[in-house]
Structures are given as structure tokens and as C-alpha cells.
C-alpha positions as CSV (number, residue, x, y, z in Angstrom):
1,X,84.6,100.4,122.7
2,X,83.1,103.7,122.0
3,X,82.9,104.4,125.8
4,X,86.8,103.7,125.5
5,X,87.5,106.1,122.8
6,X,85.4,108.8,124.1
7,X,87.3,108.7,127.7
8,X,90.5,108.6,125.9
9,X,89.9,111.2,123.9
10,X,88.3,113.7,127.4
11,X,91.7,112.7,129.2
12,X,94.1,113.2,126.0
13,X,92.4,117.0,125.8
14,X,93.0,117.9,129.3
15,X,96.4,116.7,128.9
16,X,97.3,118.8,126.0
17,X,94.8,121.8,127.1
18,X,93.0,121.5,124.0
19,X,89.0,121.5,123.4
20,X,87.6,117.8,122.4
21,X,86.4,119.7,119.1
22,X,89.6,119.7,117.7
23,X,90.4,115.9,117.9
24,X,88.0,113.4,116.1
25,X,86.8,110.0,117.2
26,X,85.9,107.2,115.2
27,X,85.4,103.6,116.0
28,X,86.1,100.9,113.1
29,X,84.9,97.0,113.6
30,X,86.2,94.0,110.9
31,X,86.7,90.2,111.2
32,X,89.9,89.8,112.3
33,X,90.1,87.7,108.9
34,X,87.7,86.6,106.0
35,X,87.8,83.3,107.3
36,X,87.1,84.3,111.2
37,X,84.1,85.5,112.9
38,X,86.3,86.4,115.4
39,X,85.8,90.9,115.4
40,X,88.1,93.4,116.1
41,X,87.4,97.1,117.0
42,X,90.2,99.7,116.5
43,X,89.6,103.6,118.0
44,X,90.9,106.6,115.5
45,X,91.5,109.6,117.2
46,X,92.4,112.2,114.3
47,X,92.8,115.7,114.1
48,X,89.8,117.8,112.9
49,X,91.3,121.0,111.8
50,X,92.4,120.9,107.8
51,X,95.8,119.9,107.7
52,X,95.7,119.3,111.6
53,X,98.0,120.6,114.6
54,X,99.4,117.5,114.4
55,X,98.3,116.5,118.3
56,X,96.8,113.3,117.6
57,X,100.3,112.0,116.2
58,X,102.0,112.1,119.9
59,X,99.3,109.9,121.6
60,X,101.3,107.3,121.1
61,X,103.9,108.4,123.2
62,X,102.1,108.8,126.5
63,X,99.5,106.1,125.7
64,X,100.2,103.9,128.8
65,X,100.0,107.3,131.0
66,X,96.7,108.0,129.2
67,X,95.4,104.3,129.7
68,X,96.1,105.0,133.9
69,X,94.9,108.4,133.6
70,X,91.2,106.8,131.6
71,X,90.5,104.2,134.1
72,X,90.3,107.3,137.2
73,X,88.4,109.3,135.1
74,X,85.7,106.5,134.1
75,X,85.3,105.7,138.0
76,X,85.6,109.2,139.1
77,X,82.6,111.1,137.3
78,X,81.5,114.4,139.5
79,X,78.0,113.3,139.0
80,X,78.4,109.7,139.8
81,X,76.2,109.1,137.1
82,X,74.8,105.1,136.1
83,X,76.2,105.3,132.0
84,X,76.6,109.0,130.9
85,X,76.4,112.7,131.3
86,X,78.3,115.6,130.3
87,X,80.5,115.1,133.7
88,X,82.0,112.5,131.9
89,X,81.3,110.8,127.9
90,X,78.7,113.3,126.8
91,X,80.0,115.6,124.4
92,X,78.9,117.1,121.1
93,X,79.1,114.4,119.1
94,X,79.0,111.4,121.4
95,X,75.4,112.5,122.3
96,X,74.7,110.8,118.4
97,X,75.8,107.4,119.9
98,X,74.2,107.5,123.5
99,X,73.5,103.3,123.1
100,X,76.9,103.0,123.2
101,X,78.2,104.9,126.1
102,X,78.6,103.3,129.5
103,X,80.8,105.1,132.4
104,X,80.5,101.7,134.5
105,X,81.0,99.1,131.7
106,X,84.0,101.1,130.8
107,X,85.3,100.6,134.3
108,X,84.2,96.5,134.3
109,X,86.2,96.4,131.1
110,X,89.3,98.0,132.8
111,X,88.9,95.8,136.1
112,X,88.9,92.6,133.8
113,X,91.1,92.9,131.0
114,X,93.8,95.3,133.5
115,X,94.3,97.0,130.2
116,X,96.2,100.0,131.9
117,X,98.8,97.8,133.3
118,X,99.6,95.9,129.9
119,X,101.9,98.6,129.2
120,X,103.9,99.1,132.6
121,X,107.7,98.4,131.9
122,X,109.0,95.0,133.9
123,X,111.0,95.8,137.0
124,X,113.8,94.5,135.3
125,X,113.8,96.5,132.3
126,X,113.4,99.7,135.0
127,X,117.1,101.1,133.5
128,X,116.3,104.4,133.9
129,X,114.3,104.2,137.2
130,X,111.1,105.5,137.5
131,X,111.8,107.6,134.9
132,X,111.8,104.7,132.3
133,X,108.7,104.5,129.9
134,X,107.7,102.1,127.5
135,X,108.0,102.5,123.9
136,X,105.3,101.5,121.3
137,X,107.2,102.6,118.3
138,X,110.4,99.6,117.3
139,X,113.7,100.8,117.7
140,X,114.5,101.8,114.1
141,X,111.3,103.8,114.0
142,X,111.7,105.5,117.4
143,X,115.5,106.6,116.0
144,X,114.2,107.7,112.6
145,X,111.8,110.0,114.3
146,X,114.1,111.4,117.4
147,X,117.5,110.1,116.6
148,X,118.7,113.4,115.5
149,X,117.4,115.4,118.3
150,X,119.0,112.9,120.8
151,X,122.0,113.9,122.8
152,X,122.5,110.3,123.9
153,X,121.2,107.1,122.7
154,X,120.9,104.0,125.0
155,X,120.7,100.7,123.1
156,X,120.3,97.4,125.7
157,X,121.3,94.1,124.6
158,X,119.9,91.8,127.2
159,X,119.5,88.6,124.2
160,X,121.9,86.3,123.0
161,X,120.2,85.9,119.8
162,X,121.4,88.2,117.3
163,X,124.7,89.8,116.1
164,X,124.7,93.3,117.3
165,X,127.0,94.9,114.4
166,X,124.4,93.4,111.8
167,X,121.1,94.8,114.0
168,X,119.1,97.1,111.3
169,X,118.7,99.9,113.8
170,X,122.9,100.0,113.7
171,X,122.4,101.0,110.4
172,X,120.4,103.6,110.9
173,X,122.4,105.2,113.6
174,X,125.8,104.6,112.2
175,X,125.5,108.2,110.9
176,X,124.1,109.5,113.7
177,X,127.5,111.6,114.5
178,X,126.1,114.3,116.8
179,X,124.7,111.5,119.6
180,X,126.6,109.5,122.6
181,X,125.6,105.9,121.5
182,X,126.2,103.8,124.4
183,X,125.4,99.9,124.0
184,X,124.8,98.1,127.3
185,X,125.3,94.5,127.5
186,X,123.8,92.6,130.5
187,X,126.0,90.0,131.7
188,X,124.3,87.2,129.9
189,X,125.1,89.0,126.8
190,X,128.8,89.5,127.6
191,X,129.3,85.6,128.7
192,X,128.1,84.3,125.8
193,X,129.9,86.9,123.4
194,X,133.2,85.9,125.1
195,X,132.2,81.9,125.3
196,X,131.7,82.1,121.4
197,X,134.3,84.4,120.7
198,X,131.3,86.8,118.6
199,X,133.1,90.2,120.6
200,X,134.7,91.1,117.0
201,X,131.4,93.0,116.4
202,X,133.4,95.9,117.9
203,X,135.6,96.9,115.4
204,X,132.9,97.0,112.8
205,X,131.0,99.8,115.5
206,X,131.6,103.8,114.7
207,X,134.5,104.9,117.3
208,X,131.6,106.8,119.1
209,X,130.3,104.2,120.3
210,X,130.5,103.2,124.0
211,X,130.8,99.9,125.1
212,X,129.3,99.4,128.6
213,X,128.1,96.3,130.8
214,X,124.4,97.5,132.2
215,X,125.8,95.7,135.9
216,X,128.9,97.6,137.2
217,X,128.8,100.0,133.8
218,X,132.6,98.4,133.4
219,X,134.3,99.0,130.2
220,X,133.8,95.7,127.9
């Protein structure tokens, strides 16, 4: 896991042009619960600086970039080395923790687990083309953080589940004046609305909001 964290952390720098002294790396292992003996390992990438530049914050957002980006580096070390070397995991502090570095385990753990394809958006859910990235944060999170900076705001309704007008993340964008809000609705979603007669959600929606079907973009 260390091996992981100290990859992560190389890539992440060279992606924000930033030296690895300035972003931290620790590694914390628990039970998963008091009554398991099943572990867990989690990786903390932090800032170092007092009161930090604030770049550990976005790793979130190109994580599953990062995760590609990780498994190429681990199997392309200019030295070719057999665990570690300053081509690839050494650095100023990883040399403190040299047991736990392994260039080629890292790579075994990628090939078996396919960790940096766990994140790849389904084909289906490709609404934006290859352009379309997946989103770690939930919906009312992502919209709290960016939903006033938006210029347009895409919300896809693909279930059948769950009243629309009542969603929490409505809520928080039903003030959101200064964004397009489109809702999509796959055709699933607008047969069943229809079938149960549940397309009175509509009238309870600001007036900004568009009303679209994902297939065909006709007006619902």
C-alpha cells in the first residue's frame, strides 16, 4: 500500500508541476471493525505547507486519470529496477520505509485487482462522449462545491425509483438561478412517469428548468 501511495503521490506532482515536498504521504491501517480481523489500509495525501495550497483537495477529481497514469509509471521505471530506486518510489522520505516499497508488486497488485479500470464510466452512461468522467463526490456535494460556477447543469434520470421534484439535490439547486438545469429522462423513465401518471413533478420544478428525453432530446 505504501508502494501505492508513494506512486500516486510521484504522478499527482508531475501532474500539477509541483515538487513531492510539498504534498505529504501517510498510510493508516485498522480493523475494518472491532469485531473483524479483517484490515483496511487508507493512503493520506495532505499538503505540507502551513495552511496548504490547497492541491491535495482536487485529487479527487482526476483520481481515475491518476489511477491509469500510476499503473504506467510503476511498469515503466527508466532504470528497470527489481523494487526501488530514485527513477521511481525513492524519495526523501520514502527512503525511511524501503521494506515497504516494491515497483513490481505495485504492478502485480494492479494486474489482479484492475484497480485502474474500477473507475471507467459504463458505455452507457458515456452522455458526454469521451469527454464524460466519473464523479466520486454525490450529486448534492458535487453542486454545493461547483454549482454556482456552472453555466449548465445536466441531471440524468435513468431510474424509476424515486420522485424527481422531492430528490434532495433539487433542493439544493432550486436557487441556483444563474445555471441552465436540464433534466434528461431516458425512456424508461418517461414510460413509467406517463404509465403512473407521476409527470406532475413538473409544475413543482423552477421555470428554468429544461425538460429533455436523453434519446431524441424531444421536449417531454
Amino acid at each position: 500500500m505504501y508502494s501505492l501511495g508513494a506512486a500516486l503521490r510521484q504522478v499527482f506532482c508531475k501532474e500539477k508541476g509541483i515538487s513531492t515536498n510539498e504534498i505529504g504521504l501517510s498510510i493508516y491501517r485498522r480493523r475494518v471493525n472491532v469485531n473483524s480481523q479483517q484490515k483496511a489500509s487508507s493512503i493520506f495525501l495532505y499538503d505540507t505547507a502551513e495552511q496548504g495550497a490547497g492541491y491535495s483537495s482536487s485529487i479527487h477529481e482526476i483520481l481515475p486519470q491518476l489511477l491509469k497514469a500510476v499503473f504506467e509509471y510503476a511498469k515503466t521505471c527508466p532504470s528497470a529496477c527489481d523494487a526501488y530506486c530514485h527513477g521511481c518510489l525513492l524519495d526523501y522520505d520514502t527512503q525511511h520505509h524501503i521494506t515497504t516499497l516494491d515497483r513490481k508488486a505495485l504492478i502485480e497488485f494492479f494486474e489482479e485487482t484492475q484497480l485502474h479500470k474500477l473507475l471507467e464510466v459504463e458505455k452507457s452512461r458515456l452522455f458526454f462522449g469521451d469527454c464524460s468522467l466519473p464523479e466520486l463526490s454525490c450529486a448534492d456535494q458535487l453542486v454545493s462545491l461547483k454549482g454556482r460556477s456552472a453555466t449548465l447543469i445536466d441531471l440524468f434520470v435513468s431510474g424509476i425509483n424515486w420522485d424527481v421534484a422531492k430528490a434532495n439535490v433539487i433542493k439544493h439547486i432550486y436557487n441556483l438561478y444563474s445555471s441552465n438545469i436540464r433534466i434528461l429522462l431516458s425512456e424508461i423513465a418517461v414510460h413509467f412517469q406517463h404509465q403512473t401518471g407521476l409527470c406532475s413533478f413538473h409544475s413543482s420544478l423552477p421555470p428554468h428548468f429544461l425538460l429533455e428525453i436523453i434519446k431524441g432530446l424531444q421536449v417531454c
